[in-house]
C-alpha positions as a Python dict, from the first residue, in 0.01 Angstrom:
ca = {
    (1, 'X'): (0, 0, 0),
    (2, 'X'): (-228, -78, -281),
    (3, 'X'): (-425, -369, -471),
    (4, 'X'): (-223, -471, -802),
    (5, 'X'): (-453, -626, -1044),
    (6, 'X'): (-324, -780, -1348),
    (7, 'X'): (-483, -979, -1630),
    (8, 'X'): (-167, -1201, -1728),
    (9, 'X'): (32, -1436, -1585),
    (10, 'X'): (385, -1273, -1424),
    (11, 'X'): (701, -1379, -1559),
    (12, 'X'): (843, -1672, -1301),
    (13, 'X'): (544, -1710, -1094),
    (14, 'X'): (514, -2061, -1162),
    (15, 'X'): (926, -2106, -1067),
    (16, 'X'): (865, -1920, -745),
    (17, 'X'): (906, -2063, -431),
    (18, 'X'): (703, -1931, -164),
    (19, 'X'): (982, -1720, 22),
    (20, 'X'): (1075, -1543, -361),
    (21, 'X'): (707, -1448, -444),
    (22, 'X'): (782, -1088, -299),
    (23, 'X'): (1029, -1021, -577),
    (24, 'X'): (769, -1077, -846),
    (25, 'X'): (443, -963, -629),
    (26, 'X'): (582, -736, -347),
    (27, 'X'): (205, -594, -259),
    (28, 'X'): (-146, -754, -261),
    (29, 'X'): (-229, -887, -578),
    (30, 'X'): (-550, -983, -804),
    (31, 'X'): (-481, -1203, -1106),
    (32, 'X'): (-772, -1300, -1326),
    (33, 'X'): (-720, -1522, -1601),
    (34, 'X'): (-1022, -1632, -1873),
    (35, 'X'): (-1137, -1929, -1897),
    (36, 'X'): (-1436, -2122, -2087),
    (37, 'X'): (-1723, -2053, -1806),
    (38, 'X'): (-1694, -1707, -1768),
    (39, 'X'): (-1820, -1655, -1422),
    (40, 'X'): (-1487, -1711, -1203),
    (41, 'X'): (-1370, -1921, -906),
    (42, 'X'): (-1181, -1699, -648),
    (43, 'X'): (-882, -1851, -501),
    (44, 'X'): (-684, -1716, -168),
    (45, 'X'): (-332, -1815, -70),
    (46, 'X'): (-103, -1699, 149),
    (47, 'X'): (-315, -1505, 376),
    (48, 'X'): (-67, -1626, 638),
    (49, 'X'): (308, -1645, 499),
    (50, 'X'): (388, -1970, 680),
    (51, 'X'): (109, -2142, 518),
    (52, 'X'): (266, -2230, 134),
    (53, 'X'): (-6, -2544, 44),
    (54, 'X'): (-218, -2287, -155),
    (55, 'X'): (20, -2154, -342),
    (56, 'X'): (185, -2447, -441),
    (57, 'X'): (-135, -2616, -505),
    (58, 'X'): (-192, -2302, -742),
    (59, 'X'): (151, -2327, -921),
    (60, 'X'): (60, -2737, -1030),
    (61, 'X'): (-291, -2613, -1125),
    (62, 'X'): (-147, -2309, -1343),
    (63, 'X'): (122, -2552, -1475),
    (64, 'X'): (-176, -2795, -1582),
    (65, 'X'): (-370, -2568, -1788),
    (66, 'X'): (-48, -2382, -1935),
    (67, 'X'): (-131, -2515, -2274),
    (68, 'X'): (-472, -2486, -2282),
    (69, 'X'): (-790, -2322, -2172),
    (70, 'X'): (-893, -2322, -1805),
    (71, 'X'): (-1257, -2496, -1810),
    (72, 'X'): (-1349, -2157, -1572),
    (73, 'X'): (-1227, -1828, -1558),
    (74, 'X'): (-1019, -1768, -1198),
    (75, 'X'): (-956, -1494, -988),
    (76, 'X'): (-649, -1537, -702),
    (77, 'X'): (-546, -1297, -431),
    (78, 'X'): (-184, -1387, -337),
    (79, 'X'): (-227, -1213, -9),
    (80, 'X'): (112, -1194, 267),
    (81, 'X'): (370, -1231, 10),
    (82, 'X'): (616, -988, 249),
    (83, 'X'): (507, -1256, 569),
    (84, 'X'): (635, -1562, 338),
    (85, 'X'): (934, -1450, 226),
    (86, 'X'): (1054, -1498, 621),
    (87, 'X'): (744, -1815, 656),
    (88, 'X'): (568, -1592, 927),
    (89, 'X'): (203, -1605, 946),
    (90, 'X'): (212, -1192, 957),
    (91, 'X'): (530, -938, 1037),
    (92, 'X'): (497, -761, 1331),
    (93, 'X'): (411, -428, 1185),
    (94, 'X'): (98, -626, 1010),
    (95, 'X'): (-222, -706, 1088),
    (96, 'X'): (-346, -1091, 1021),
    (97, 'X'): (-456, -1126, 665),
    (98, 'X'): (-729, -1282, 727),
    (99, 'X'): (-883, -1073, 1012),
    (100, 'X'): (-926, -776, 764),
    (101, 'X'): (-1227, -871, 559),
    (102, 'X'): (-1578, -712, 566),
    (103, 'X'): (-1713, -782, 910),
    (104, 'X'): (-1415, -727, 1108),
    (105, 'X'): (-1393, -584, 1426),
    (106, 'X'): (-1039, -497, 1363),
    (107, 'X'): (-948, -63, 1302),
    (108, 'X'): (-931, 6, 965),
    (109, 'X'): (-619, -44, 787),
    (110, 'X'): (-438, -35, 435),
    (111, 'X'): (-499, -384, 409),
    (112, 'X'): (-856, -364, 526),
    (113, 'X'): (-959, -77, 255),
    (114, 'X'): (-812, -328, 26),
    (115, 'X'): (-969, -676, 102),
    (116, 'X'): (-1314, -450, 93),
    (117, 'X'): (-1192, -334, -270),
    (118, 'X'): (-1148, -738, -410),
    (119, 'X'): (-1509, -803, -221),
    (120, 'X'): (-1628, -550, -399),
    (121, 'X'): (-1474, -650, -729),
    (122, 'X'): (-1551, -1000, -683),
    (123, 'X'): (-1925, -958, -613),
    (124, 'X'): (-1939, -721, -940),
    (125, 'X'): (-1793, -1039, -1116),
    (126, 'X'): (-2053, -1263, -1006),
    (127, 'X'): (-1820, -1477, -866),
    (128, 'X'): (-1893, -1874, -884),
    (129, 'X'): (-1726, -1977, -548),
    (130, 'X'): (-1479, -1895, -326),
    (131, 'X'): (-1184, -2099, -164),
    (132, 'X'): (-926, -1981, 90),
    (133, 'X'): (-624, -2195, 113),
    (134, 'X'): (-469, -2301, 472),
    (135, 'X'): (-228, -2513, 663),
    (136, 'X'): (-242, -2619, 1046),
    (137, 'X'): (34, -2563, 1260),
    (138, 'X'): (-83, -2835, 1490),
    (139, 'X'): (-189, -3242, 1475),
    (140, 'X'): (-489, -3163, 1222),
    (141, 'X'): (-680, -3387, 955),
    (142, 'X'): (-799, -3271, 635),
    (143, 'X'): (-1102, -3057, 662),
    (144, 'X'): (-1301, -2781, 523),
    (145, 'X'): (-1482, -2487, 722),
    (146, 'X'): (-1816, -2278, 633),
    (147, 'X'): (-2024, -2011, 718),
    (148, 'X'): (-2336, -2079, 653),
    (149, 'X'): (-2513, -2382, 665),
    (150, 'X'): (-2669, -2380, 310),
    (151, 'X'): (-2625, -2698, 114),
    (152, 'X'): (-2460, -2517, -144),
    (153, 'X'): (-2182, -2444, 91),
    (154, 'X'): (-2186, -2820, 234),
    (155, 'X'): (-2187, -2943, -126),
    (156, 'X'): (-1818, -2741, -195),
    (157, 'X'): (-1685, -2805, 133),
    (158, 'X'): (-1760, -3239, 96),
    (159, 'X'): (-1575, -3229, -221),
    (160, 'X'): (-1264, -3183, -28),
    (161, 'X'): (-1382, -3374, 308),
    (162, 'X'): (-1654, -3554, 517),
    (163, 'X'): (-1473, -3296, 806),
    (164, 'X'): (-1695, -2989, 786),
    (165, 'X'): (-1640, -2732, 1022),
    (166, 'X'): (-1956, -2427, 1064),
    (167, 'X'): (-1813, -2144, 1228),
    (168, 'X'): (-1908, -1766, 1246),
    (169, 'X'): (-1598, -1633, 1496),
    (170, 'X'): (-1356, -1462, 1469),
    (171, 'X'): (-1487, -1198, 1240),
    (172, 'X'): (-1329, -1062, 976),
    (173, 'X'): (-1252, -1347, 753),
    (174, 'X'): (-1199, -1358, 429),
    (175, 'X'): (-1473, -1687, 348),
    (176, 'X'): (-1730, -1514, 543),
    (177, 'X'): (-1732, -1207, 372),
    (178, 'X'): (-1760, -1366, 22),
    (179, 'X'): (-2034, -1600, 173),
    (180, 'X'): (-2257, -1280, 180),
    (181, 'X'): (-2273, -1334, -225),
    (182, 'X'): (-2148, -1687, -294),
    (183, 'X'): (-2045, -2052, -178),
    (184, 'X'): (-1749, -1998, 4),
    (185, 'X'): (-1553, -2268, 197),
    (186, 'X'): (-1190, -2247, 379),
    (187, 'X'): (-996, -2552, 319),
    (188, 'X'): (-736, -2665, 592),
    (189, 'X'): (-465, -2907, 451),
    (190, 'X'): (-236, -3086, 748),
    (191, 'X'): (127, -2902, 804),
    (192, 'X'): (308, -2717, 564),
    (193, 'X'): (589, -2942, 385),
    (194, 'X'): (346, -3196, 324),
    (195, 'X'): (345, -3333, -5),
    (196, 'X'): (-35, -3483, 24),
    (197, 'X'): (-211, -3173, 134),
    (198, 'X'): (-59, -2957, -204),
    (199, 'X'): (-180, -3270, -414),
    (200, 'X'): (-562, -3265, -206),
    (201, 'X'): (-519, -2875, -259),
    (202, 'X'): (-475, -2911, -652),
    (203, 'X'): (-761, -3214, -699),
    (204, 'X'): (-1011, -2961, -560),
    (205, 'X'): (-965, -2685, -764),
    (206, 'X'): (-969, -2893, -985),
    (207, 'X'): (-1278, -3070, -963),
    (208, 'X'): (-1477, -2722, -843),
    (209, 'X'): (-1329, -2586, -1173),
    (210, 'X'): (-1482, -2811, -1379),
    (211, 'X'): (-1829, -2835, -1235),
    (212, 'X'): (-2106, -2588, -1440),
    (213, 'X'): (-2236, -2544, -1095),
    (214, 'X'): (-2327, -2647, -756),
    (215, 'X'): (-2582, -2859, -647),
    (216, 'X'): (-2832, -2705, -423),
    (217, 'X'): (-2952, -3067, -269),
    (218, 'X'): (-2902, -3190, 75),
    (219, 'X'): (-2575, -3305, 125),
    (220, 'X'): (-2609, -3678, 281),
    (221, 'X'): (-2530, -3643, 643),
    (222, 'X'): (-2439, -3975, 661),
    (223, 'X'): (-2160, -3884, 421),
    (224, 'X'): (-1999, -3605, 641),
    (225, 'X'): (-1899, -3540, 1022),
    (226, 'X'): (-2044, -3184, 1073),
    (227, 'X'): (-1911, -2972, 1352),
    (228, 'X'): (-1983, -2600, 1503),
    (229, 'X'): (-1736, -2407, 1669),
    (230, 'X'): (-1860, -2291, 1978),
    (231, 'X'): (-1576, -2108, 2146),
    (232, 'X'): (-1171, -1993, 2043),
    (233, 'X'): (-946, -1978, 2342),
    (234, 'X'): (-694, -1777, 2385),
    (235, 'X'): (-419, -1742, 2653),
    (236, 'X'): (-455, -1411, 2779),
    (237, 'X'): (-186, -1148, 2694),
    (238, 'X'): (-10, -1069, 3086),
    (239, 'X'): (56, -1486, 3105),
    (240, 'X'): (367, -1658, 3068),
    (241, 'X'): (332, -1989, 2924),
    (242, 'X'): (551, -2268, 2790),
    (243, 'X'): (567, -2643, 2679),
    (244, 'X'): (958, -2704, 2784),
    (245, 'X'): (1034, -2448, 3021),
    (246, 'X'): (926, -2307, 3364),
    (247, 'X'): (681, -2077, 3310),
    (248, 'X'): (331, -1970, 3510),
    (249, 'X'): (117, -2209, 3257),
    (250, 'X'): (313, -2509, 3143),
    (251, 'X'): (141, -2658, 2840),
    (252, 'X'): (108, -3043, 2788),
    (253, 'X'): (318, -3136, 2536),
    (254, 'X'): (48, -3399, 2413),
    (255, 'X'): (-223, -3123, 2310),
    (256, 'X'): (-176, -3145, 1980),
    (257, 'X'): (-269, -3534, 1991),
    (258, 'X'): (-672, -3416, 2110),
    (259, 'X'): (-757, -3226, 1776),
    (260, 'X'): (-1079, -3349, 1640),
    (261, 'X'): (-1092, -3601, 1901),
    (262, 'X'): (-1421, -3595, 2147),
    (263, 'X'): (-1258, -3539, 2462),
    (264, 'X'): (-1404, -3605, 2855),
    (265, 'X'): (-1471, -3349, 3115),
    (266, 'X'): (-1159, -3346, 3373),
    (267, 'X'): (-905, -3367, 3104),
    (268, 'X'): (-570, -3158, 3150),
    (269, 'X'): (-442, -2955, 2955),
    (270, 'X'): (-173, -2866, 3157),
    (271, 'X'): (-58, -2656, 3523),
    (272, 'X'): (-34, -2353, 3668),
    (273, 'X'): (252, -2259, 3901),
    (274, 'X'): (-9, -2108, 4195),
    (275, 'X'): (-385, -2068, 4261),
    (276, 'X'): (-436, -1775, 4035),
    (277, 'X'): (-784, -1729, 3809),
    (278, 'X'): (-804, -1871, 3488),
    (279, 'X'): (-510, -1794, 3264),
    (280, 'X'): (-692, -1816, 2925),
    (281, 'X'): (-1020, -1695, 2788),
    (282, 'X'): (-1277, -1857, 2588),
    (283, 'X'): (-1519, -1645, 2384),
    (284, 'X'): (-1865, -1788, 2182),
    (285, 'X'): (-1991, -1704, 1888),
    (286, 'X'): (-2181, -1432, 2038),
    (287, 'X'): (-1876, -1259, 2164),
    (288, 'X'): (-1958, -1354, 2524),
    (289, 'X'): (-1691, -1483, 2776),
    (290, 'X'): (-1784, -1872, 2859),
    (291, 'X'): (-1457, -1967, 3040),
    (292, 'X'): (-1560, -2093, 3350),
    (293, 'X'): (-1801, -2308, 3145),
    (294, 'X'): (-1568, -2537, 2940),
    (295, 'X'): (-1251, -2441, 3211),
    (296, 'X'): (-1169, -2479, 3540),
    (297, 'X'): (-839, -2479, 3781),
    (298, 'X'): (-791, -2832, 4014),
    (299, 'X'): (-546, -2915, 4243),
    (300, 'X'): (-286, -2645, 4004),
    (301, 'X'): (-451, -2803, 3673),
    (302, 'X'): (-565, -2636, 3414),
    (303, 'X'): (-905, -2876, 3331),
    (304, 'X'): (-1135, -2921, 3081),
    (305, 'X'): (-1512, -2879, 3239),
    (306, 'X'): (-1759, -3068, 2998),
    (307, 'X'): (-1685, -3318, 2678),
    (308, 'X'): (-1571, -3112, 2395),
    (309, 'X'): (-1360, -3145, 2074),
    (310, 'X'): (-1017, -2923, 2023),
    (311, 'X'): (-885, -2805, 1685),
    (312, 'X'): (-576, -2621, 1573),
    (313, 'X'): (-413, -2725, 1927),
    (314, 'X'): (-23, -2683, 1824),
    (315, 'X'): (281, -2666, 2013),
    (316, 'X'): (375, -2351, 1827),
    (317, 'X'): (397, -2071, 2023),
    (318, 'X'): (391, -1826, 1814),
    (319, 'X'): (148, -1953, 1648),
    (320, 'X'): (-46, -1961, 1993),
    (321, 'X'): (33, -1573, 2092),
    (322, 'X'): (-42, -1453, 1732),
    (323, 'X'): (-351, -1621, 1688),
    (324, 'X'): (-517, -1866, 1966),
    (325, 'X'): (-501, -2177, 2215),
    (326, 'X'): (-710, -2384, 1987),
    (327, 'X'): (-1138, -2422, 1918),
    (328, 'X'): (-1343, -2585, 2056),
    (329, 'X'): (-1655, -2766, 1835),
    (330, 'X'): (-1935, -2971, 1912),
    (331, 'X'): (-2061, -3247, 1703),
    (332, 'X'): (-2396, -3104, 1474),
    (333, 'X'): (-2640, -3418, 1510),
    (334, 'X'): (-2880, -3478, 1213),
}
């Protein structure tokens, strides 16, 4: 496996529906196109193959400017072309996309040696901003996620949202290793299949690529919600678990109805089948286990230990074993 750059459009790229990409970009690929500003706006989609929004948001933008100039040169990785061609978030002989990045804590892999070479070609190129391109599985809202709390970053993330979302785990993503050189933000848009979040998507980059630059005032914090993820949760690896059938952790099937919702101590998220430790883990930004702070097992349910606020809580589960539980954020006060 190698990085494929290429300075032109390909033939049928913007016919191409998610699942055919493959036949037209079968390995990682770099595709810069000129445009009036010279210094370009990266654009990621398709890190995870079940997550189209990006790419379709990308096609309508392409489409757009077909005729004429683009008002700012771009650069876009179309990442897991091989995962959406079956709408997986990664085949099982890959690693996650976008757990490969500079920073990760992940071996080193094909794909690893290449997300380091477009970092490294990005940064020579003096890149403008970058924006990675996602969908939830789960009940989600519109929102965009940083690394760095630096107004220029909260001044590209509230074009597309007041929801801002400040997170530094996991490692190895893709927005935190541009954020090293430039404004970087990860935009989440609602399901796949949803016409609204590809139309959001496309009025973005479209603003961002029309802007000479980005402001470096305070952002009004009356004019955003600002949260920090302070822990990701996963269900560990030896336990069974299930939202319809009998299993050692049965789920609630209401989960996904919490996300980005401020949520009590003694809330359950669901049972256990005997008195057994804590079937899940939750980690902090420091890497450190907090479990038994935020969990806690009652009476056979699994329960919430302090207020807190869930995100990317989905009834997927393979979403769930591939990736995580959910995250859980607290509220950044002025």
């Amino acid at each position: 496996m190698q990085l494929e750059q290429q300075n032109t459009l390909p033939d049928g790229l913007l016919d191409a529906k998610p699942e055919e990409l493959h036949k037209i970009l079968p390995n990682p690929t770099l595709l810069h196109l000129p445009g009036a500003r010279e210094r370009p706006l990266f654009i990621s989609v398709l890190q995870h193959g079940n997550e189209p929004t990006g790419f379709l948001a990308l096609q309508a933008l392409l489409q757009k400017y077909q005729s004429h100039n683009l008002p700012r040169s771009i650069s876009i990785f179309f990442g897991n072309t091989l995962a959406a061609s079956q709408s997986q978030r990664h085949l099982t002989n890959q690693p996650d996309f976008n757990r490969i990045w500079p920073g990760t804590e992940l071996p080193p892999t094909p794909e690893s040696h290449i997300a380091q070479e477009i970092v490294a070609i990005m940064k020579q190129k003096q890149t403008f901003a970058s924006i990675d391109i996602h969908n939830n599985t789960g009940l989600n809202p519109h929102y965009a996620c940083v690394n760095k709390l630096d107004n220029c970053f909260l001044q590209l993330a509230s074009f597309f949202s007041r929801l801002i979302v400040y997170f530094t785990r996991p490692k190895g993503v893709q927005s935190d290793a541009f954020a090293k050189f430039c404004p970087a933000v990860t935009l989440e848009c609602g399901k796949p299949g949803q016409k609204y979040g590809v139309e959001h998507a496309f009025d973005f980059l479209d603003t961002i690529l029309h802007l000479e630059e980005l402001s470096n005032n305070p952002v009004n914090l009356k004019n955003i919600d600002l949260f920090h993820t302070v822990a990701r949760v996963k269900i560990k690896d030896n336990i069974d678990f299930s939202f319809q059938n009998q299993a050692s952790l049965m789920l609630n099937t209401d989960l996904e109805w919490m996300n980005f919702t401020e949520i009590p101590a003694g809330t359950t998220l669901g049972k256990i089948k005997q008195q057994t430790p804590l079937p899940l883990t939750a980690i902090n930004e420091h890497g450190e286990d907090v479990s038994t702070d935020f969990f806690s097992i009652n009476n056979l349910e699994l329960q919430i230990n302090r207020q807190t606020m869930p995100s990317m809580l989905t009834l997927d589960e393979q979403v769930i074993r591939q990736d995580c539980l959910c995250y859980l954020m607290e509220r950044i006060q002025p």
